[in-house]
Kinemage of the C-alpha trace (Angstrom):
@kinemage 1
@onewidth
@group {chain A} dominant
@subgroup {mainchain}
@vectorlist {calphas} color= white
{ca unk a 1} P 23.669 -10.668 95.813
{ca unk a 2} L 20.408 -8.989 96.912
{ca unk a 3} L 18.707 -7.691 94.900
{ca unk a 4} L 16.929 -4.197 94.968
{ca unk a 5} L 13.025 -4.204 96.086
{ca unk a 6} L 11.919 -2.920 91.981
{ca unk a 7} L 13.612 -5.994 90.985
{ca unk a 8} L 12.091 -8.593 93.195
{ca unk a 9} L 9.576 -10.605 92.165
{ca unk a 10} L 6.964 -13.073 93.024
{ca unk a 11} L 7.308 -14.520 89.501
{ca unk a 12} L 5.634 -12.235 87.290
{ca unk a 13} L 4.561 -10.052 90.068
{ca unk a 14} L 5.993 -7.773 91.800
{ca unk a 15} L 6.611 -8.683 95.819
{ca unk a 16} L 4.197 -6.976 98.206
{ca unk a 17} L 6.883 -5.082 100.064
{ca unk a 18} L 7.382 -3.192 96.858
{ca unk a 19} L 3.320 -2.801 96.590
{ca unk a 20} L 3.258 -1.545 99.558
{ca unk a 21} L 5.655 0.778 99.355
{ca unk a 22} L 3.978 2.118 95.648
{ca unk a 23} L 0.521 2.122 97.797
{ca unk a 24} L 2.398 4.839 99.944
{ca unk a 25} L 2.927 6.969 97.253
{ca unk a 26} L 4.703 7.576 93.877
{ca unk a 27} L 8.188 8.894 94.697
{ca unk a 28} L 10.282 7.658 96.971
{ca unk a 29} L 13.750 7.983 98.491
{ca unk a 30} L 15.673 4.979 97.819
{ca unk a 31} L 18.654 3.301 97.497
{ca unk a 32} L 18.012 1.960 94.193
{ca unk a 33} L 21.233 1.276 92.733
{ca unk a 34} L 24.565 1.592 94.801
{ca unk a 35} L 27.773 3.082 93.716
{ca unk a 36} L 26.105 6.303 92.102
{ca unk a 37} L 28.748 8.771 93.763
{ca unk a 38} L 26.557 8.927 96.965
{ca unk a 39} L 24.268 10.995 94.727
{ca unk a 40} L 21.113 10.841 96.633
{ca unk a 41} L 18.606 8.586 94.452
{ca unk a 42} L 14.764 8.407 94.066
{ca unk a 43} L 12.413 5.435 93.457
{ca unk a 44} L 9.350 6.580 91.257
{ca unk a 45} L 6.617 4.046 91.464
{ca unk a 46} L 3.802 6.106 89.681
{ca unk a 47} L 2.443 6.329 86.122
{ca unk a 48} L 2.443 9.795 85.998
{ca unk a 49} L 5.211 10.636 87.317
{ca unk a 50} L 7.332 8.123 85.355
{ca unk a 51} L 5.780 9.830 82.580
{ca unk a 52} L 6.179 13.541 83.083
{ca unk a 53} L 10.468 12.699 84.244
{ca unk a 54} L 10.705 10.791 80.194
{ca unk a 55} L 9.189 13.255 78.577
{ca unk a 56} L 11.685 16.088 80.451
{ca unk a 57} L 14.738 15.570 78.598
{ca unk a 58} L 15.596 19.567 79.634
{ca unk a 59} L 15.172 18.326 83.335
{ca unk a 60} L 16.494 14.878 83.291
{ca unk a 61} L 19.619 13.213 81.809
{ca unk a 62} L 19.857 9.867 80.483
{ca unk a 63} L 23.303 10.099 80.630
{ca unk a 64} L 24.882 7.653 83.629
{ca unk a 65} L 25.947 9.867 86.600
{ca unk a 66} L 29.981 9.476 86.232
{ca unk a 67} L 32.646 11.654 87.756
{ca unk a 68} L 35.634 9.756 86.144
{ca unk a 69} L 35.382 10.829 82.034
{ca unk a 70} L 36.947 7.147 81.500
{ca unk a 71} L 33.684 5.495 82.557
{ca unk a 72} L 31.846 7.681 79.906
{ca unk a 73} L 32.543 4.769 77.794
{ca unk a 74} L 29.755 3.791 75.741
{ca unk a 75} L 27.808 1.740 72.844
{ca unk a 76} L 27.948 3.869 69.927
{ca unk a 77} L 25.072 4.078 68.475
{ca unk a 78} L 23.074 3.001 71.620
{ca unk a 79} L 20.048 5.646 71.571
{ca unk a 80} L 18.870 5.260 75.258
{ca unk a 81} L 21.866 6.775 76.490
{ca unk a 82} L 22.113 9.785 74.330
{ca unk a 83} L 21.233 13.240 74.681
{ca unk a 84} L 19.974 15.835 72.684
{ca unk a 85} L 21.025 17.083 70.448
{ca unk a 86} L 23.342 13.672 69.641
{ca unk a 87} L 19.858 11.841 70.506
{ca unk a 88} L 17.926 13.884 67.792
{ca unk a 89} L 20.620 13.623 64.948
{ca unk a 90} L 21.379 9.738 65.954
{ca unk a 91} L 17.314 8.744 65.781
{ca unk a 92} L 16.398 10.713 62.719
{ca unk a 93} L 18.922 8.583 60.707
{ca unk a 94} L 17.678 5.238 61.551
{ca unk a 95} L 13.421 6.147 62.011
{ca unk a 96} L 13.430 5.246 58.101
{ca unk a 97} L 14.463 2.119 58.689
{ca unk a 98} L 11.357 1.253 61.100
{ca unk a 99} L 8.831 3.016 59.122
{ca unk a 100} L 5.391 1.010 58.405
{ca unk a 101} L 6.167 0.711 54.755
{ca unk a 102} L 9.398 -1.492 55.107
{ca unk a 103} L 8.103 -3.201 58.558
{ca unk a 104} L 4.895 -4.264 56.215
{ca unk a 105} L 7.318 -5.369 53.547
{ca unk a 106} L 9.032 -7.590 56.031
{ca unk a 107} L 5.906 -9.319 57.093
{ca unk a 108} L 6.047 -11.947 54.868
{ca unk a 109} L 9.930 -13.157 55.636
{ca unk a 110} L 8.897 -12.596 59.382
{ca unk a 111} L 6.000 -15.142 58.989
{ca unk a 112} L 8.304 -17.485 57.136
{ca unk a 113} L 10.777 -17.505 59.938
{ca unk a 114} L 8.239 -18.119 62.528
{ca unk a 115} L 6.843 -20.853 60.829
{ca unk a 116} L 10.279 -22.549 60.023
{ca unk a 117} L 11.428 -22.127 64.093
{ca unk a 118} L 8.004 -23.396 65.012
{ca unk a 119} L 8.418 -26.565 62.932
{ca unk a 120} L 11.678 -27.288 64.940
{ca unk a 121} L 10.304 -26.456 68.019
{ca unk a 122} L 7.762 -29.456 66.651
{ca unk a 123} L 10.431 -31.766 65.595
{ca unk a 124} L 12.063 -32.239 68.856
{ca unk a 125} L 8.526 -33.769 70.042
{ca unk a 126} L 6.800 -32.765 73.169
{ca unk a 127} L 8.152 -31.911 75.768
{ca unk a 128} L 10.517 -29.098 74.444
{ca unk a 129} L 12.066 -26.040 75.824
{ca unk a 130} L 9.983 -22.746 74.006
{ca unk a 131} L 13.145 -20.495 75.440
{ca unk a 132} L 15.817 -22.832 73.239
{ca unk a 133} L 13.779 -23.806 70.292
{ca unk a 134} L 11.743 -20.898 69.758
{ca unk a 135} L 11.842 -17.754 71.909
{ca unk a 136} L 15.359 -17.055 71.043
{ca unk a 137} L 16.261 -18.247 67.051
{ca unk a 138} L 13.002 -16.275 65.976
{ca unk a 139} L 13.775 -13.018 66.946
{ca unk a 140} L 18.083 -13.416 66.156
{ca unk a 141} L 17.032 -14.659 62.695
{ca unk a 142} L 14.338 -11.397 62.511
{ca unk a 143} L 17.362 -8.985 63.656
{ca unk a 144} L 19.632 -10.506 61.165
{ca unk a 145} L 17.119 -9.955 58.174
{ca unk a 146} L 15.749 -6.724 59.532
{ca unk a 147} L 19.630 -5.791 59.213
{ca unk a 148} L 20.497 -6.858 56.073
{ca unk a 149} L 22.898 -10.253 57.153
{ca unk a 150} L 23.170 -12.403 54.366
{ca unk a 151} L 20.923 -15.499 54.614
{ca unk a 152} L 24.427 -17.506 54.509
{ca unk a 153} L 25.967 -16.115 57.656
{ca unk a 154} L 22.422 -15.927 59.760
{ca unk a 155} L 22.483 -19.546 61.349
{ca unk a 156} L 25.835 -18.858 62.516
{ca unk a 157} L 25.524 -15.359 63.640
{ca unk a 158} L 22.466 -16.257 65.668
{ca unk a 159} L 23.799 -19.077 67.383
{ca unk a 160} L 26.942 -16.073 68.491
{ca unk a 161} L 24.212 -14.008 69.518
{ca unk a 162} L 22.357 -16.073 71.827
{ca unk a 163} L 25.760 -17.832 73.201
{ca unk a 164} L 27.012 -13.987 73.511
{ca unk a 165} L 24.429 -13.701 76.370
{ca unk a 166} L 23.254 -17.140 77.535
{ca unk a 167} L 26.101 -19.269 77.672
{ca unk a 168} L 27.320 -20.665 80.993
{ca unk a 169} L 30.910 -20.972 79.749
{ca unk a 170} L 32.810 -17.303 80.535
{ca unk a 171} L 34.950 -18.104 77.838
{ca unk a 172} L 32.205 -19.093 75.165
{ca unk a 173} L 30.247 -15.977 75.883
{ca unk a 174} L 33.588 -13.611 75.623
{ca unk a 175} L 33.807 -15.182 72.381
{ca unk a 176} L 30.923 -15.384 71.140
{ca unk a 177} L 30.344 -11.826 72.303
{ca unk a 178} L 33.784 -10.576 70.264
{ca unk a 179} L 32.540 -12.516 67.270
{ca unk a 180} L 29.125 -10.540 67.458
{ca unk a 181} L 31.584 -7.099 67.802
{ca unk a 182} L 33.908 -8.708 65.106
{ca unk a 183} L 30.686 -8.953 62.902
{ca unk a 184} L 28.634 -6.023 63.092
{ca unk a 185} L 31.708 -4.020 62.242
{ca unk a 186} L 32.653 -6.115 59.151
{ca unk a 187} L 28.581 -5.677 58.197
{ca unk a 188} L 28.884 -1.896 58.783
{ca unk a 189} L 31.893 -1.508 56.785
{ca unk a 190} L 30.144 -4.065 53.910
{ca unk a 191} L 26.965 -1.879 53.778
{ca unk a 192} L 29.113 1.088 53.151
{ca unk a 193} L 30.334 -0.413 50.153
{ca unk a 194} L 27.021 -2.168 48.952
{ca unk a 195} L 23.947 -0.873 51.046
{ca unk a 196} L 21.578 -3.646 50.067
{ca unk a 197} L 17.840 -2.801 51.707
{ca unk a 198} L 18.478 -3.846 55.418
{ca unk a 199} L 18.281 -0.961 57.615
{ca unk a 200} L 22.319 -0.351 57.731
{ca unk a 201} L 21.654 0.000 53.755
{ca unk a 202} L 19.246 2.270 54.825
{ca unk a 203} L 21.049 4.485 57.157
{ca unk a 204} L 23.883 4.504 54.741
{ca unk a 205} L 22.071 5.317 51.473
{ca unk a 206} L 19.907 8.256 53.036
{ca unk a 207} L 22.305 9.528 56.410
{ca unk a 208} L 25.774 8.140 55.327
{ca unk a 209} L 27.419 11.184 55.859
{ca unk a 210} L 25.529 11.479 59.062
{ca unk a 211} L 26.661 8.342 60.265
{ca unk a 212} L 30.034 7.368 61.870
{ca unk a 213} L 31.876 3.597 61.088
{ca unk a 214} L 31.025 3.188 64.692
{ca unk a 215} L 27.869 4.079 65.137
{ca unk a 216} L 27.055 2.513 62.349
{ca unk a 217} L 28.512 -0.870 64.183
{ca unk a 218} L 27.064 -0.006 67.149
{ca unk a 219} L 23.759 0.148 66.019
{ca unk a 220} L 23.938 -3.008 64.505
{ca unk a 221} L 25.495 -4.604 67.548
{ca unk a 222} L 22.682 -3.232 69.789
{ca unk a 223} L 20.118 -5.022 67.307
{ca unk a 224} L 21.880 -8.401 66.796
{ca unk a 225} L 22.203 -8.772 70.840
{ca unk a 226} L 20.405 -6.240 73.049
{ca unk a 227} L 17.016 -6.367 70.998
{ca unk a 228} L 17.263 -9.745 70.125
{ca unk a 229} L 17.823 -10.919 74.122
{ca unk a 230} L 14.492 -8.151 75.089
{ca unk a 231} L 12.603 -10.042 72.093
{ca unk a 232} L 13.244 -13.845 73.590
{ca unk a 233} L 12.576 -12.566 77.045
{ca unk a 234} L 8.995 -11.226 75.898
{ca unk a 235} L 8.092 -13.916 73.780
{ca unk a 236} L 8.694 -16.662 76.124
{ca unk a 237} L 7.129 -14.712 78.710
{ca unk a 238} L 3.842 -13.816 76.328
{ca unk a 239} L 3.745 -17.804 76.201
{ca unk a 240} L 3.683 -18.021 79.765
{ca unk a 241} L 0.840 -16.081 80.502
{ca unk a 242} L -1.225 -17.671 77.539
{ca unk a 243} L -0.228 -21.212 78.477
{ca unk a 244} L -1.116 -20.414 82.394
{ca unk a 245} L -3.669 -18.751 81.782
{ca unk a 246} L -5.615 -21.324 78.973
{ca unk a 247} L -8.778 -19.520 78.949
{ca unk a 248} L -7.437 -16.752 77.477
{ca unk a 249} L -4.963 -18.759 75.224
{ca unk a 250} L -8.491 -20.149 73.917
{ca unk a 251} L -9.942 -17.121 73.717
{ca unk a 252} L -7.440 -15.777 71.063
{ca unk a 253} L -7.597 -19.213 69.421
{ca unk a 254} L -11.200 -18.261 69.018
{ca unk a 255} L -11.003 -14.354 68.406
{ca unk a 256} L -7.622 -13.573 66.435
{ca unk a 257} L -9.228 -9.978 66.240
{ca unk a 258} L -8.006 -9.757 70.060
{ca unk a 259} L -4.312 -9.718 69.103
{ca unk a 260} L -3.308 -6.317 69.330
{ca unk a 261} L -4.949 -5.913 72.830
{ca unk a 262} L -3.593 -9.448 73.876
{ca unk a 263} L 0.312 -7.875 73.207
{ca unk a 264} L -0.411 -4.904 75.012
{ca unk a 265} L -1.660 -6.518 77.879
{ca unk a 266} L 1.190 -8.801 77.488
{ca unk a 267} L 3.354 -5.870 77.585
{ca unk a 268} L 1.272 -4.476 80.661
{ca unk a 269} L 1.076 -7.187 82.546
{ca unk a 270} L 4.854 -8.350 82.491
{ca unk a 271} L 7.411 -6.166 82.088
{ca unk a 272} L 10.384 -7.126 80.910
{ca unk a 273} L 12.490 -4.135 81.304
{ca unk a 274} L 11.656 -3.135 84.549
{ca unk a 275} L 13.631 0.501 84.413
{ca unk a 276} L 14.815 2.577 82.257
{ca unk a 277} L 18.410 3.964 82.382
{ca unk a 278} L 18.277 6.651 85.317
{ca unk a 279} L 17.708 9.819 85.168
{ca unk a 280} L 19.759 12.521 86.645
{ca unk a 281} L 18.247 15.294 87.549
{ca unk a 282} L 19.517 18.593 85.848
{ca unk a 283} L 17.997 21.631 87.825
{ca unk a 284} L 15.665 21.555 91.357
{ca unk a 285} L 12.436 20.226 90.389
{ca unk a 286} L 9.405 19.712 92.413
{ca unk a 287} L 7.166 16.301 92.102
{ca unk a 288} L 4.936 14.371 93.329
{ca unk a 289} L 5.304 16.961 96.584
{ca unk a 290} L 8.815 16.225 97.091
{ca unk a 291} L 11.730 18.461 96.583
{ca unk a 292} L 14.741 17.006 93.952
{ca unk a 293} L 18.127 18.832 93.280
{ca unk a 294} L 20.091 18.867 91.244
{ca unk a 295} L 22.441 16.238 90.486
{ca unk a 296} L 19.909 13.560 92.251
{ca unk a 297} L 18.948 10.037 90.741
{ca unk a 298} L 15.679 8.679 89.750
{ca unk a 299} L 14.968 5.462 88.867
{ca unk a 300} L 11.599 4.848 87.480
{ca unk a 301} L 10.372 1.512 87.695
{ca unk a 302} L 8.189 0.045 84.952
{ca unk a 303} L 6.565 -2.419 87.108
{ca unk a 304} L 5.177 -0.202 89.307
{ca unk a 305} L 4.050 2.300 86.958
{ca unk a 306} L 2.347 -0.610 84.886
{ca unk a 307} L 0.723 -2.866 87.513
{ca unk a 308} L -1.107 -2.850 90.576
{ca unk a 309} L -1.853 -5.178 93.496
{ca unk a 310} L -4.096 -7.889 92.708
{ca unk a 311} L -3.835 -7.072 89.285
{ca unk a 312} L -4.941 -9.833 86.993
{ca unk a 313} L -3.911 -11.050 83.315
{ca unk a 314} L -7.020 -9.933 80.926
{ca unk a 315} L -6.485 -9.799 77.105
{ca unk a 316} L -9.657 -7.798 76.854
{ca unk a 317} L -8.748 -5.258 78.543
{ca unk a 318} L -9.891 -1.970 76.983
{ca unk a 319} L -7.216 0.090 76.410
{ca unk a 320} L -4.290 -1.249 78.389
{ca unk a 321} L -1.994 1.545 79.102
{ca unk a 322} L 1.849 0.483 79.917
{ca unk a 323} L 5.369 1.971 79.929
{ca unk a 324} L 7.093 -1.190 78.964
{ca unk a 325} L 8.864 0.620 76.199
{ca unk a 326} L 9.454 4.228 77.398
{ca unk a 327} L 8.366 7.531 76.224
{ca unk a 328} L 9.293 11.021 75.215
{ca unk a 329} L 12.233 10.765 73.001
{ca unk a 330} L 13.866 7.770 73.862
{ca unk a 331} L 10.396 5.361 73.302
{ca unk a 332} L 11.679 2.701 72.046
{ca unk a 333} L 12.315 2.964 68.488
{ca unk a 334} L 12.207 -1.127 67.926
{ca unk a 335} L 8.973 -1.014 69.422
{ca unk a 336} L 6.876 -1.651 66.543
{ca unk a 337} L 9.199 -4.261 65.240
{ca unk a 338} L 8.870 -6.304 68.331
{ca unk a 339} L 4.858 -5.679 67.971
{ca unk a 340} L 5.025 -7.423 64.667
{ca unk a 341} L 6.917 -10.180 65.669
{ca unk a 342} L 4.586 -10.815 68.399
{ca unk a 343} L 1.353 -9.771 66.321
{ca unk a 344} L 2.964 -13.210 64.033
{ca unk a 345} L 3.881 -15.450 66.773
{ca unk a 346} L 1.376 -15.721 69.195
{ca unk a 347} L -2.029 -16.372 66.866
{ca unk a 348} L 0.669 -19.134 65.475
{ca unk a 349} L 1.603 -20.374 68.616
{ca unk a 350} L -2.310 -20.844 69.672
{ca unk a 351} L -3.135 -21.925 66.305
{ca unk a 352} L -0.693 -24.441 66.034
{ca unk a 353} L -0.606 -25.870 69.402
{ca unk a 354} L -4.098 -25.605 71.083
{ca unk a 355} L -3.276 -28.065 73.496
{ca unk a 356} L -0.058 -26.191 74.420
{ca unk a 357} L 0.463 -26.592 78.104
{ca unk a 358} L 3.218 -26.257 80.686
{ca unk a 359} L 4.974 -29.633 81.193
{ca unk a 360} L 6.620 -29.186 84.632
{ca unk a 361} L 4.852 -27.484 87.388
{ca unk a 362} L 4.701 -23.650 87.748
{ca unk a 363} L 6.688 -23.513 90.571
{ca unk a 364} L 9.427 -25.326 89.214
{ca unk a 365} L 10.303 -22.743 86.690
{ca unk a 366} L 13.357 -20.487 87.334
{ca unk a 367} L 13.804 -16.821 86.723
{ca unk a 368} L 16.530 -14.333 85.380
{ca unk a 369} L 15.880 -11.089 87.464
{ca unk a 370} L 16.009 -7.938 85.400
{ca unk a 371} L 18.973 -6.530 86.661
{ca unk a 372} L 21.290 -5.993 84.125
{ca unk a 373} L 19.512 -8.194 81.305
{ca unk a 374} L 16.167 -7.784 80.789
{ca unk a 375} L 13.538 -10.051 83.449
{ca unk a 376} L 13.044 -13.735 81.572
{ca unk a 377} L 12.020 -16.580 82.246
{ca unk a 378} L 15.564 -19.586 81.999
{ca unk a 379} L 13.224 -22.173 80.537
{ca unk a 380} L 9.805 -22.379 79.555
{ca unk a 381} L 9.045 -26.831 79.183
{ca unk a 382} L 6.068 -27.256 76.892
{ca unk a 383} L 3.800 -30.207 75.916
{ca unk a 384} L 0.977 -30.632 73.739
């Protein structure tokens, strides 16, 4: 199946039809995503603009643009497709749980799992596949301790979660996905009992009340698969840049002090969610110069509101300003989670391997479009 222009790429670039089409402006009418109702849909390709519709949750729904109330179905718990005042009430209750005092307390185990994943990624001896050995266990085992899953059930539970998404075999995904379902409910309804310091525990201990059984499962569902998929896909591609672009991957050998702007620019430069749910417009708005009514689509595309043609890959970079994870209420909340886990693994990765180094040429790598999953890279071959 074709895909839409926002989601082609020329590997981690978007195709020039689509910067030609942002050169001609920032909003555009498109037919971004069939099946909508025949709801007349918008492509918005600027910064500002992407911006200003986020931040408008009185203008613009996040909710999907259904007529039939039995596709309404969806993720409890799942935060990007709430709104207020669900969104407000849902968010407050699990913000604790992401604050800098716990995510600072989490550090260390963090660093420990990094440093256990990276010494199998060692183990299997050069070459080795970063997506398989690395990119994906790290952040499932992060999710399960960020959650609270006992270190007994982890090994298990992450091998569910990436089969849930990755696996070839229909029938070993469907079960692996029910056995992810299956055990986010039985932690939800454990954490009730015994809250522990995870961030169910939290949720329950300080919002029980506030909280519904399946929310509660839903949330931790949503972090066991959907984060932990959107983590591999930006870690393996945050390799990929440093190991293509070895100047830079010896530059923050050289200067750790660059991290912070090297994973911004990381986030920048290669976007891994390249839209946001639509947004459904709610009243006539003007933007951009161009009339919307109401009941319209926009799709705002994350790619073309973070790069430009002939943009290049530059970890210093002052400043780097990106969308990659939102903004206005639904920013991602995980957000500085995933910043930690690559603020650990990438001065590891160079400082462990400074020889690291693609072993299979570029253009023999393969891509996942981001269309539903987020955009990743299938395998990433490395040798040192």
């Amino acid at each position: 199946m074709a895909l839409p222009l926002p989601h082609q790429r020329n590997r981690l670039d978007p195709v020039p039809e689509f910067c030609a089409l942002q050169e001609q402006g920032p909003l555009h009418e498109y037919d971004t995503e069939p099946g909508m109702d025949g709801r007349k849909q918008w492509l918005v390709t600027g910064y500002d603009e992407m911006r200003e519709i986020l931040a408008d949750h009185g203008r613009f729904s996040s909710r999907r643009p259904v007529d039939d109330e039995a596709d309404r179905a969806q993720l409890p718990g799942l935060l990007q497709v709430y709104d207020q005042p669900e969104h407000t009430r849902l968010r407050r209750t699990v913000a604790p749980a992401y604050s800098a005092r716990r995510l600072n307390g989490l550090r260390p185990r963090i660093e420990g799992i990094v440093e256990d994943c990276l010494d199998d990624f060692e183990s299997v001896g050069s070459p080795v596949d970063f997506v398989r050995y690395a990119a994906w266990p790290i952040p499932a085992f992060v999710a399960c301790e960020f959650l609270g899953v006992p270190r007994d059930d982890q090994a298990e539970l992450s091998r569910m979660i990436r089969d849930s998404r990755e696996s070839r075999i229909p029938r070993q995904r469907a079960a692996a996905g029910l056995g992810v379902v299956n055990y986010a409910e039985r932690l939800a309804a454990r954490k009730r009992r015994d809250p522990g310091e995870g961030m169910i525990g939290v949720l329950v201990r300080e919002h029980g009340a506030a909280v519904s059984d399946e929310e509660l499962a839903g949330l931790a569902e949503a972090s066991l698969t959907m984060a932990t998929e959107q983590m591999a896909a930006q870690l393996a591609v945050a390799v990929l840049l440093l190991v293509t672009h070895p100047a830079q991957m010896a530059l923050l050998r050289e200067c750790p002090e660059l991290t912070d702007g090297a994973i911004e620019e990381v986030l920048r430069y290669a976007s891994i969610v390249e839209a946001p749910s639509p947004r459904v417009a709610l009243t006539d708005v003007r933007l951009a110069g161009r009339d919307i009514r109401a009941g319209e689509v926009l799709t705002c595309s994350t790619l073309g509101a973070n790069r430009t043609r002939e943009d290049r890959f530059d970890i210093t970079r002052p400043n780097p300003t990106h969308l990659s994870f939102g903004h206005g209420i639904h920013h991602c909340i995980g957000a500085p989670l995933a910043k930690l886990e690559l603020q650990v693994v990438l001065p590891a990765v160079v400082r462990r391997f400074p020889l690291l180094r693609l072993a299979v040429p570029e253009g023999d790598l393969r891509f996942k479009p981001g269309r539903p999953a987020p955009f990743a890279v299938e395998e990433l071959p490395l040798e040192w």
